[in-house]
C-alpha positions as CSV (number, residue, x, y, z in Angstrom):
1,X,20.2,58.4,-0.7
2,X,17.2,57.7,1.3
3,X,17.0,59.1,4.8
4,X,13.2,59.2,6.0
5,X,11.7,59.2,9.4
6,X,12.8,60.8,12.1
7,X,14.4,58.9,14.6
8,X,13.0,58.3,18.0
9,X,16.6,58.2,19.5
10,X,18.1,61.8,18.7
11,X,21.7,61.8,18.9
12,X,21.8,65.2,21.1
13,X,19.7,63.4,23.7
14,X,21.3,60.2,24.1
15,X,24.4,60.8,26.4
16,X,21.6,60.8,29.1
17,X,19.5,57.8,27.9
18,X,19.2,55.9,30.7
19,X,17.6,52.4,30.7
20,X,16.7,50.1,33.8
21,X,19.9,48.0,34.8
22,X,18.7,45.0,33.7
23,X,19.6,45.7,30.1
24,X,22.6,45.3,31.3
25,X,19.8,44.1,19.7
26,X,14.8,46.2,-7.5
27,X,16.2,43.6,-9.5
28,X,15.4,43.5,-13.1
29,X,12.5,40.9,-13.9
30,X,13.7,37.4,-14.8
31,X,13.9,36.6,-18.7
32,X,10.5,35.9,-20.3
33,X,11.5,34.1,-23.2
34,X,12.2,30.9,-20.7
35,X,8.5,31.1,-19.2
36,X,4.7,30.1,-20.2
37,X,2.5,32.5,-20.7
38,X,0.7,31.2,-17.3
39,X,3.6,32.5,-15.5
40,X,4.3,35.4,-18.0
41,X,1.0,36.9,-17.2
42,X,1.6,36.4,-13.0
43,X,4.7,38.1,-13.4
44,X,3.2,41.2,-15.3
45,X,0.1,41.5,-12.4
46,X,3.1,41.4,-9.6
47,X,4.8,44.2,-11.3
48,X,2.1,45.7,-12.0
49,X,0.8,45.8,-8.5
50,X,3.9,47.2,-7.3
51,X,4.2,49.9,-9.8
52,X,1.0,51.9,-8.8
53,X,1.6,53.9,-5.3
54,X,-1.1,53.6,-3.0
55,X,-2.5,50.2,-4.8
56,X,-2.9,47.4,-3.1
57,X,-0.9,43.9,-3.7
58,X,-2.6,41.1,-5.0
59,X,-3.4,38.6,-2.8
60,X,-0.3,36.1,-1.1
61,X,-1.7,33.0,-0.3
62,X,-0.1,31.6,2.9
63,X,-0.5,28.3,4.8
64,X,-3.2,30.7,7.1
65,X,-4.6,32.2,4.5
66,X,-4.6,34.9,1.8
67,X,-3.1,38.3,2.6
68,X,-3.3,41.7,0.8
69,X,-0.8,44.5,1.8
70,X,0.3,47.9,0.3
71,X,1.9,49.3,-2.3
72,X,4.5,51.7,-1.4
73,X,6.8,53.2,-4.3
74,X,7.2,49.8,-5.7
75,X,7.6,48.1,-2.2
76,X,4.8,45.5,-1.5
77,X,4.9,45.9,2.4
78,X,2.3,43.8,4.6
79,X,2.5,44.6,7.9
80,X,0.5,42.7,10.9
81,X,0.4,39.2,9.4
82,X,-0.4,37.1,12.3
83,X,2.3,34.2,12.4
84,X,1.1,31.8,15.5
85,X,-2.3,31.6,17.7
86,X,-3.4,34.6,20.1
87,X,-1.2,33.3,23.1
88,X,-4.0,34.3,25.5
89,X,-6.2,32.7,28.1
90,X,-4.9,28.9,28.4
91,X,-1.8,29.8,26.2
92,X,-0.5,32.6,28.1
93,X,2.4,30.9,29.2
94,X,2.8,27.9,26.7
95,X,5.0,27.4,23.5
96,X,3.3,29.8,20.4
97,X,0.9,27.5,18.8
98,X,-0.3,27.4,14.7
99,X,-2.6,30.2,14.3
100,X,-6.0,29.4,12.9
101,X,-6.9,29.7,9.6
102,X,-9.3,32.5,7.7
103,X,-11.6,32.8,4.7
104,X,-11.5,35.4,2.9
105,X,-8.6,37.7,2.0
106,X,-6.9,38.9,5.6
107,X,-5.9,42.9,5.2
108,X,-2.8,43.6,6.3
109,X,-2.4,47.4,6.0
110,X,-1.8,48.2,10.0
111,X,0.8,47.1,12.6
112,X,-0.4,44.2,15.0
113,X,-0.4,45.2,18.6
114,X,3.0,45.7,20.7
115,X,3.6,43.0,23.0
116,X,2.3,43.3,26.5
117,X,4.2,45.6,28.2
118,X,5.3,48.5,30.8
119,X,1.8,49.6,32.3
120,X,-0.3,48.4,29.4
121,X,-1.2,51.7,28.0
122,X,-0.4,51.9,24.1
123,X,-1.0,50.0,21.3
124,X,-0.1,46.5,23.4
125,X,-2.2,43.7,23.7
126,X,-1.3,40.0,25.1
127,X,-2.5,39.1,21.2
128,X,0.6,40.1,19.7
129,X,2.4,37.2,17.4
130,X,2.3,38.8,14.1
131,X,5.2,40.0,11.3
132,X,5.9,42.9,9.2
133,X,7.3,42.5,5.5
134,X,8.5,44.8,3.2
135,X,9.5,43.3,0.1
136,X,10.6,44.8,-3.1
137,X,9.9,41.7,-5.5
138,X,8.6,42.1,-8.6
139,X,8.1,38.8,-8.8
140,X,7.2,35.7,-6.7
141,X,9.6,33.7,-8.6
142,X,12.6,36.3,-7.6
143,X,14.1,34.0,-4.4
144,X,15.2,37.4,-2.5
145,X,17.6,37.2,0.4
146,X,15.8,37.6,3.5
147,X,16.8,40.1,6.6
148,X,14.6,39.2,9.7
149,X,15.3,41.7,12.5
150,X,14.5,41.3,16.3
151,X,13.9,44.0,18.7
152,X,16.0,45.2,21.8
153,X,14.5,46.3,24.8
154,X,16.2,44.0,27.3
155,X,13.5,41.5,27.0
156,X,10.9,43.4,28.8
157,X,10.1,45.8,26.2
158,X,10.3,46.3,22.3
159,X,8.3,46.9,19.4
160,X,8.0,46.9,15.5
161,X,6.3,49.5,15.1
162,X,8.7,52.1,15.9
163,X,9.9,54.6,12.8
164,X,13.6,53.6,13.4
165,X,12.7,49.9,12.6
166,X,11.1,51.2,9.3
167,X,12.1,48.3,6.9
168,X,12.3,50.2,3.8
169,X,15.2,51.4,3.2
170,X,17.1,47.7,3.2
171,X,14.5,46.6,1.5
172,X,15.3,49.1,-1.7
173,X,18.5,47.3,-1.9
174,X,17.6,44.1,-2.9
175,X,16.5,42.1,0.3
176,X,13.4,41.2,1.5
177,X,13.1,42.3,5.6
178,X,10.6,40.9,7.9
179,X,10.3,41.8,11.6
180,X,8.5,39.8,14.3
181,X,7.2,40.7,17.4
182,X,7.6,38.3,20.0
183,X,6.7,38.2,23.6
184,X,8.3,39.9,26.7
185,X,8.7,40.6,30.7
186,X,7.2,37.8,32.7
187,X,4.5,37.4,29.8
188,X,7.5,35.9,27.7
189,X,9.9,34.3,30.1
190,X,7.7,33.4,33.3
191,X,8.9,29.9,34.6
192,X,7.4,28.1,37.4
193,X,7.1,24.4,38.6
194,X,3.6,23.9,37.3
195,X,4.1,25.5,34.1
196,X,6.8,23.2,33.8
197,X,4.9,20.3,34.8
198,X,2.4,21.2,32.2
199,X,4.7,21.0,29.4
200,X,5.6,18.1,27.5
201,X,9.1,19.0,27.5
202,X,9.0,19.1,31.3
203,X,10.0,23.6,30.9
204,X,8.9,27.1,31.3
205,X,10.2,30.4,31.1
206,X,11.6,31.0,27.2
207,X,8.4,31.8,25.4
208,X,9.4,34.4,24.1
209,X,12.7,32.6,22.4
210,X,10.0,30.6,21.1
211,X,8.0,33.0,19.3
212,X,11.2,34.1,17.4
213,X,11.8,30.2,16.4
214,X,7.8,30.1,15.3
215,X,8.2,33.4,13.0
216,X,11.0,31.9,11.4
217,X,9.4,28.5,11.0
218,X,6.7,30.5,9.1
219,X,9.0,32.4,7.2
220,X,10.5,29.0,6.0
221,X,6.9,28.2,4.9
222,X,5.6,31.0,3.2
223,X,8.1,33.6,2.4
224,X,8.7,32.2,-0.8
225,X,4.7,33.4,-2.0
226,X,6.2,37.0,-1.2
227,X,9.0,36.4,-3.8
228,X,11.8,35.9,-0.8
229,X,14.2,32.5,-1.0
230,X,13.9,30.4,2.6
231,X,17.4,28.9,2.4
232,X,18.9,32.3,2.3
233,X,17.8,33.9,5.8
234,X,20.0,35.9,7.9
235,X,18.6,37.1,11.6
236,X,19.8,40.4,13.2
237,X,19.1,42.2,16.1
238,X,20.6,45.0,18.6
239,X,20.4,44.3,22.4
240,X,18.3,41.8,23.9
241,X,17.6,41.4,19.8
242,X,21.5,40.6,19.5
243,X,21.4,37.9,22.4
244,X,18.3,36.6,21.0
245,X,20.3,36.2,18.0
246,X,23.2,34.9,20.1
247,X,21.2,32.3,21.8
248,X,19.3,31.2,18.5
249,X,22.5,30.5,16.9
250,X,23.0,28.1,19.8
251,X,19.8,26.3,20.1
252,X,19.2,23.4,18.0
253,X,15.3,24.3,17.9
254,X,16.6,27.0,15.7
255,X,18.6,25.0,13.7
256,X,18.1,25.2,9.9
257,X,16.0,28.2,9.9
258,X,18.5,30.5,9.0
259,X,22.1,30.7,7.3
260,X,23.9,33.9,8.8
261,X,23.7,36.0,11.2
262,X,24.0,39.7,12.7
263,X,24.4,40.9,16.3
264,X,24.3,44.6,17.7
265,X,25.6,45.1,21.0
266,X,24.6,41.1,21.3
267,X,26.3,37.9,22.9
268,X,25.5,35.5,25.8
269,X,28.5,34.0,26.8
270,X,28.1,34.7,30.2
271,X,27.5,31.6,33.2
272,X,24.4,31.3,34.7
273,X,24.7,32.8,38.7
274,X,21.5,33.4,41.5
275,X,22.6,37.0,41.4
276,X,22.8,38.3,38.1
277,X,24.7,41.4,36.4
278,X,24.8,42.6,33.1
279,X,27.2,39.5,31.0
280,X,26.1,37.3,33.5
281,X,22.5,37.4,32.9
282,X,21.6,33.9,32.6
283,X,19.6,31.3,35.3
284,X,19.1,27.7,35.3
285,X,15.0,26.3,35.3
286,X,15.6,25.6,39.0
287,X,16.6,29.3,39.8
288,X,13.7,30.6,37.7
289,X,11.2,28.6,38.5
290,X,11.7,29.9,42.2
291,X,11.8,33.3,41.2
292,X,8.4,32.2,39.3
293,X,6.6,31.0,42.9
294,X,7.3,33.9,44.4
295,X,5.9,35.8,41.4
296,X,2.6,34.4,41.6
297,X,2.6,34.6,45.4
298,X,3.3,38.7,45.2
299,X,0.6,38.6,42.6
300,X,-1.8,37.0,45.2
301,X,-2.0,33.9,43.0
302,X,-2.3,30.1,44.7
303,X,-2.0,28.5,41.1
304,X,-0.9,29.2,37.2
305,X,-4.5,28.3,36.9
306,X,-5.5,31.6,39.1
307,X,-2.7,34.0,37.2
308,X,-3.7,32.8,34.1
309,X,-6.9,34.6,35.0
310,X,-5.6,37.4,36.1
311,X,-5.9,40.7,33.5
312,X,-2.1,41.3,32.0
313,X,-2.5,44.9,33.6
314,X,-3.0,43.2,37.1
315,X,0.2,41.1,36.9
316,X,3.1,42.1,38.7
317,X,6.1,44.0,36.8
318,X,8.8,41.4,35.6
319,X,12.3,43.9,36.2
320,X,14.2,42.8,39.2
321,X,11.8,39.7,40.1
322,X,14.1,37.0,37.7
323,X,10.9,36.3,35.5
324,X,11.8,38.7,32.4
325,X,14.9,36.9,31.0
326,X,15.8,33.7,28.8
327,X,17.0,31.1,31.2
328,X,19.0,27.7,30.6
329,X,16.1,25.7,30.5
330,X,18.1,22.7,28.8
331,X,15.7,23.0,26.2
332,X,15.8,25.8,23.8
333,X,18.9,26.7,25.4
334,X,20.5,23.4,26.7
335,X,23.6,24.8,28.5
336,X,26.2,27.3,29.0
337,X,26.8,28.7,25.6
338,X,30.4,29.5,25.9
339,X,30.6,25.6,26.8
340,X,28.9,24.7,24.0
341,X,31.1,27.0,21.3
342,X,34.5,25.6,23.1
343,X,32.8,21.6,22.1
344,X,31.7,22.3,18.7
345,X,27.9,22.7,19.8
346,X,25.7,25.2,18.1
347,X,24.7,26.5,14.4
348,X,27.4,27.3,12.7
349,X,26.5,29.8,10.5
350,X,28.3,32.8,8.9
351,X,28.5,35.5,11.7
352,X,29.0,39.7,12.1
353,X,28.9,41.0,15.1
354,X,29.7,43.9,17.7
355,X,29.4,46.8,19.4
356,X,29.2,50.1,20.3
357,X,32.5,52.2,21.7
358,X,31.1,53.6,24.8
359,X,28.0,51.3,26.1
360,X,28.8,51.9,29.3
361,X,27.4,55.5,29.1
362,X,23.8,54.4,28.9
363,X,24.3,51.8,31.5
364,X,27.0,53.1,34.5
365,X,24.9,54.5,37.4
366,X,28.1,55.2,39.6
367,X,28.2,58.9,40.4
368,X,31.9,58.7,41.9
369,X,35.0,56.7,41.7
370,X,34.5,55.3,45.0
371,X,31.3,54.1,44.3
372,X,32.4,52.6,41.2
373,X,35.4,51.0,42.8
374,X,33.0,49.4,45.5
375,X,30.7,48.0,43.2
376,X,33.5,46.2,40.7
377,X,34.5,44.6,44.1
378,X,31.4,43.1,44.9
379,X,30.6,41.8,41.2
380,X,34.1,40.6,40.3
381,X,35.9,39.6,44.0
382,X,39.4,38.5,43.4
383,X,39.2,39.8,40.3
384,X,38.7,43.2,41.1
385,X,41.9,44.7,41.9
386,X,43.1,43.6,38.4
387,X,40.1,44.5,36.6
388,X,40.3,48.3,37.9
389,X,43.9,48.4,36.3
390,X,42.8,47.2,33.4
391,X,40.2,49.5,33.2
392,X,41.7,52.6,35.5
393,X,39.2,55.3,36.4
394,X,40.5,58.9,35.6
395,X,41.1,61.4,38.2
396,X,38.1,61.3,40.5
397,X,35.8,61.0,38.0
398,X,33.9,57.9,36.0
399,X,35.7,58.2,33.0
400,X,35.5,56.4,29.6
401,X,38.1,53.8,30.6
402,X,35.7,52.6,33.6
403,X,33.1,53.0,31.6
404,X,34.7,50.7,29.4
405,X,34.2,48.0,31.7
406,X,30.6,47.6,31.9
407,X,31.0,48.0,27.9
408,X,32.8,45.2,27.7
409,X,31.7,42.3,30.3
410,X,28.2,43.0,28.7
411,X,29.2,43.2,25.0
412,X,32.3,43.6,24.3
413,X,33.4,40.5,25.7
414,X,30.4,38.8,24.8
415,X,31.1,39.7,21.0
416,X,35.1,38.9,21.4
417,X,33.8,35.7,22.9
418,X,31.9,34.5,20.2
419,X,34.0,35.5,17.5
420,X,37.0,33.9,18.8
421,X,35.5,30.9,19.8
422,X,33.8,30.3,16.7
423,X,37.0,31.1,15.1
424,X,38.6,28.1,16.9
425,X,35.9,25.4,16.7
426,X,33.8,26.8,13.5
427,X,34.0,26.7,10.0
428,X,31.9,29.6,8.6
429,X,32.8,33.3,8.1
430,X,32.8,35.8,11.0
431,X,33.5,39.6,10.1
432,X,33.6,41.9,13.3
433,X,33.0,45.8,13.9
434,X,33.5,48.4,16.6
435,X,30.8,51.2,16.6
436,X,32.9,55.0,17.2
437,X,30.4,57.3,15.5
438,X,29.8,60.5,17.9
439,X,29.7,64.0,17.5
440,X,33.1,65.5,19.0
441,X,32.7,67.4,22.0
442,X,34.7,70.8,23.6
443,X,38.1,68.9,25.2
444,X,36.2,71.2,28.6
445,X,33.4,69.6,28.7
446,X,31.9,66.8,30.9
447,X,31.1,65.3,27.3
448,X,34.8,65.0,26.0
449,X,34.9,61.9,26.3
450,X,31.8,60.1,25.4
451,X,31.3,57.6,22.6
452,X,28.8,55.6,21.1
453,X,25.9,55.4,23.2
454,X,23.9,51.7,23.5
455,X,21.6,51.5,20.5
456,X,22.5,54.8,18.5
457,X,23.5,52.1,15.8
458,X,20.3,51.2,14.7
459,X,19.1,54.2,13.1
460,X,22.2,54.5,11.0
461,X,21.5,50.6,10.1
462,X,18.4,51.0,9.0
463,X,18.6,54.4,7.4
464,X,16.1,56.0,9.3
465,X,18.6,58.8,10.9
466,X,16.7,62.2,11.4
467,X,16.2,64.0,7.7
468,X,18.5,67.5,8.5
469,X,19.8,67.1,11.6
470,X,21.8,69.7,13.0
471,X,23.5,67.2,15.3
472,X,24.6,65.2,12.1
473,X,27.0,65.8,9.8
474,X,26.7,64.4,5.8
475,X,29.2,61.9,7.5
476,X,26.2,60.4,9.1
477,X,24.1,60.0,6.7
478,X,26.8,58.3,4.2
479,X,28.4,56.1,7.0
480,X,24.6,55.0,7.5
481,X,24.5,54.3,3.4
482,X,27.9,52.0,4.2
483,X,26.5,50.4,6.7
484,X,23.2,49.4,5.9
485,X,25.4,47.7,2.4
486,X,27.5,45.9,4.6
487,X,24.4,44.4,5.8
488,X,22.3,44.3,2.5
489,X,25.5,42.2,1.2
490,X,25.9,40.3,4.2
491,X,22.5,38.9,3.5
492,X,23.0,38.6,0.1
493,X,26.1,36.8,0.1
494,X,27.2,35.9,3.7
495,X,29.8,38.0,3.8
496,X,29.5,42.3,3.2
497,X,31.7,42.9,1.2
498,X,31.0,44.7,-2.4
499,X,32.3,47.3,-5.2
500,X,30.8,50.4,-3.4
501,X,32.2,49.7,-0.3
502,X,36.1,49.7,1.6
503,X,37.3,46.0,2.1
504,X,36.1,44.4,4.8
505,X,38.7,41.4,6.4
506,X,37.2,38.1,7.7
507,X,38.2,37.4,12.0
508,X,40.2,34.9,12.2
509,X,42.6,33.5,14.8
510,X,45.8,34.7,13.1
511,X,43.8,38.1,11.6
512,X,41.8,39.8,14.7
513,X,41.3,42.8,12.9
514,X,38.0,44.4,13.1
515,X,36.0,46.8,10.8
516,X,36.0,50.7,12.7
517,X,32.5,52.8,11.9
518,X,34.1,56.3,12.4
519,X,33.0,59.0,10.1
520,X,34.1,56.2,7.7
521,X,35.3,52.5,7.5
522,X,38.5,51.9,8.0
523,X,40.0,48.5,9.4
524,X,41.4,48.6,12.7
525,X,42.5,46.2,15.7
526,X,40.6,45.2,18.5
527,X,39.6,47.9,20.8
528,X,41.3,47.3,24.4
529,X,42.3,43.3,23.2
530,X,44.1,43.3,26.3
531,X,41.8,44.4,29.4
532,X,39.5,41.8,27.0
533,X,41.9,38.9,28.3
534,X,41.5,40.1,32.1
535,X,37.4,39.3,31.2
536,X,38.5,36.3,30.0
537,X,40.2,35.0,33.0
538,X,37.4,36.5,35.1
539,X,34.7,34.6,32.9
540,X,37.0,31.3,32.8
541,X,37.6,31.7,36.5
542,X,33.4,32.0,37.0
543,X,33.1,28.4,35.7
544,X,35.9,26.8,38.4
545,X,34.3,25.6,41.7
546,X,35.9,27.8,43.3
547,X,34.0,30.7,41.1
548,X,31.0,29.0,40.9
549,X,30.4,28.5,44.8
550,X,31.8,32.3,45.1
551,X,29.1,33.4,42.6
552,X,26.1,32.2,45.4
């Protein structure tokens, strides 16, 4: 098994992650004795290439330019190839536009630049629209499934270039994965009445959304030179990365560019409200653009022309101000997506989705019960009394079971949502998990009861789980092996299921039985189904009038 690179997220340390609130995602060559000698001899320089540790690739041509990347025990891996134009100077703040073209053969042996982000320090720059490939063809001709994985960081920050996004280890069993950077904070989701007025669509905000639809527009155009098949893509994410995904598989900008689909900790089935929570994240252009004025007013700015030329570093921080989030803009996103799901209106592509058991743990900032208690109240109003029994504190402390709550309106739900509403008006596959894995703690401590953390499922997807752990148990390491083939097959197939691993059940209306990641996989039912159906009043309740004018 191949566990490398240690993980950025050690499990002993990430009881007490705490992120802002506003996160609240080698196959044998073909036969010869079909092919001319032309395309005998390509073939035998491919393999070649990839054979010698160190080497360089040959050349790729794509529709930019030619691009040479590494060789790294047999994986051809090209990292930094830039996918759309520098969106800089009169493009900050417009849709990603074709990138220009080079002579020459473009190197691409180094990550691109994070984007913009934080307080600018680090390897982040406003230039930032490039992709990472690590492909294990040994041919061009090989038409590998293709995993394209986008980045959490609750759309404000993400990268990469980070060792637990290494795409190696997926890549050894049989796909080809690309990751693409893409724009985010105000940078990525600024929207405002002149940059709306600007735009031929008559929008702002939702660049960033954009970027991911340009990356997979170019990986419909050239993946194919890197020996990857364009009608087999699946996107995955974790996070903002799983809503991205969420949101992509409702847009019809998106449409076509991929076939299936993966969410961590993902969803946005929320409605849009002024005053938003985690679940309810969403905005309409009207709201945002608002929140855009007085942006560029707090950044001493009388026009998009004057904050266009403003230094990235100089601009004011996007978390809290309503500029660092996808909107409904009508556009890329052209209503309430639970709306659209219930009438039939979205890509409807093969799904697997979920989450992690205790979510809430990296997200609950309530130190008692009372102050948990007051702040249910003011989110969920009427619904509050019966969303408390559903989801009953323990003693006088914040327990699991309240935790639960702010699991589940902000992905739980969002997952259950989407699964069951596909289920109704869909007709692909959907195959649904629930993400226990935790070390056990003394039945003393503070710790008893913790879960899953937000996020600790990455590592284990990608296989890039600290080598020797002493947190981990060999459990780890071959639950990570399961899961990474569940998603290898996925892609392969649109659906994960395979002769090494334990059967996996499609969701359906009649069978809502989920997958369990537990030390092992083992089928299971949905976790707290029916506190799930008090959300679903809540959330069906939020689009009444009544819940709508409450909501302001």
């Amino acid at each position: 098994m191949d566990i490398v690179h240690t993980s950025p997220y050690p499990r002993k340390d990430l009881s007490n992650f705490n992120p802002p609130p506003e996160l609240s995602l080698a196959l044998p060559l073909p036969e010869f004795s079909i092919m001319k000698p032309k395309t005998i001899a390509s073939i035998l320089s491919f393999a070649l290439a990839l054979t010698s540790l160190g080497a360089q690739t040959e050349p790729v041509k794509t529709e930019y330019g030619l691009v040479q990347g590494t060789i790294e025990d047999h994986l051809a891996v090209y990292r930094g190839v830039p996918f759309a134009a520098p969106p800089v100077g009169d493009l900050r703040w417009k849709a990603p536009q074709p990138a220009d073209s080079w002579d020459g053969v473009r190197q691409t042996t180094s990550f691109g630049p994070d984007p913009m982000q934080g307080d600018g320090q680090g390897n982040v720059s406003e230039d930032c629209l490039f992709l990472n490939i690590w492909s294990p063809a040994k041919s061009p001709d090989e038409q590998l499934p293709v995993l394209v994985w986008i980045y959490g960081g609750g759309f404000a920050f993400g990268s990469t270039s980070t060792p637990v996004h290494n795409g190696e280890h997926l890549a050894r069993k049989g796909v080809i994965l690309v990751s693409v950077n893409y724009r985010v904070g105000s940078l990525g989701f600024l929207a405002h009445p002149e940059l709306s007025a600007e735009s031929p669509d008559d929008v702002s905000g939702n660049y960033g959304l954009l970027d991911q639809i340009a990356g997979l527009e170019w990986i419909q155009n050239n993946i194919s030179a890197f020996g990857g098949d364009p009608d087999k893509v699946t996107i995955f994410g974790e996070s903002a990365g799983g809503i991205s995904v969420s949101m992509l598989c409702a847009s019809p900008k998106a449409k076509g560019l991929f076939r299936a689909a993966i969410s961590q900790s993902g969803g946005s089935f929320g409605p849009s409200r002024p005053t938003t929570y985690p679940g309810e994240n969403m905005r309409t252009l009207a709201m945002a653009e608002q929140s855009g004025i007085t942006y560029a007013e707090n950044a001493g700015a009388s026009s998009i022309e004057a904050l266009r030329k403003l230094p990235a570093q100089k601009l004011p921080g996007g978390w809290g101000s309503g500029t660092s989030w996808p909107i409904v803009d009508g556009f890329v996103i052209p209503g309430d997506q639970h709306e659209m799901y219930q009438n039939g209106n979205y890509n409807d592509v093969d799904i697997l989705v979920g989450y992690n058991s205790d979510e809430g743990l990296s997200f609950s900032r309530e130190r008692t019960v009372e102050e948990w208690t007051a702040n249910v109240d003011k989110r969920y109003g009427p619904f509050a009394e019966e969303l408390i029994a559903a989801y009953p504190p323990v003693g006088d402390r914040v327990s699991k079971t309240a935790r639960d709550l702010m699991r589940d309106a902000a992905f739980g739900w969002q997952t259950w949502a989407w699964a069951t509403q596909q289920a109704k008006t869909g007709d692909s596959k959907i195959f649904f998990y629930y993400f226990d894995q935790h070390a056990d703690q003394p039945a003393d401590s503070e710790a008893a009861d913790h879960g899953m953390p937000h996020g600790v499922d990455v590592p284990y997807v990608f296989q890039t789980l600290a080598p020797n752990d002493a947190n981990l148990s060999e459990a780890d390491y071959t639950l990570s092996d399961t899961v990474s083939t569940y998603w290898t097959n996925f892609a392969k197939h649109g659906d994960p299921n395979g002769p090494t691993v334990p059967e996996w059940p499609e969701y359906t209306l009649d069978n809502r039985e989920v997958m369990h990641f537990d030390d092992k996989a083992f089928v299971g039912p949905v976790p707290s189904a029916d506190s799930l159906e008090v959300l679903d009043d809540y959330f069906e309740w939020r689009r009444t009038a009544s819940g709508k004018a409450w909501a302001k």
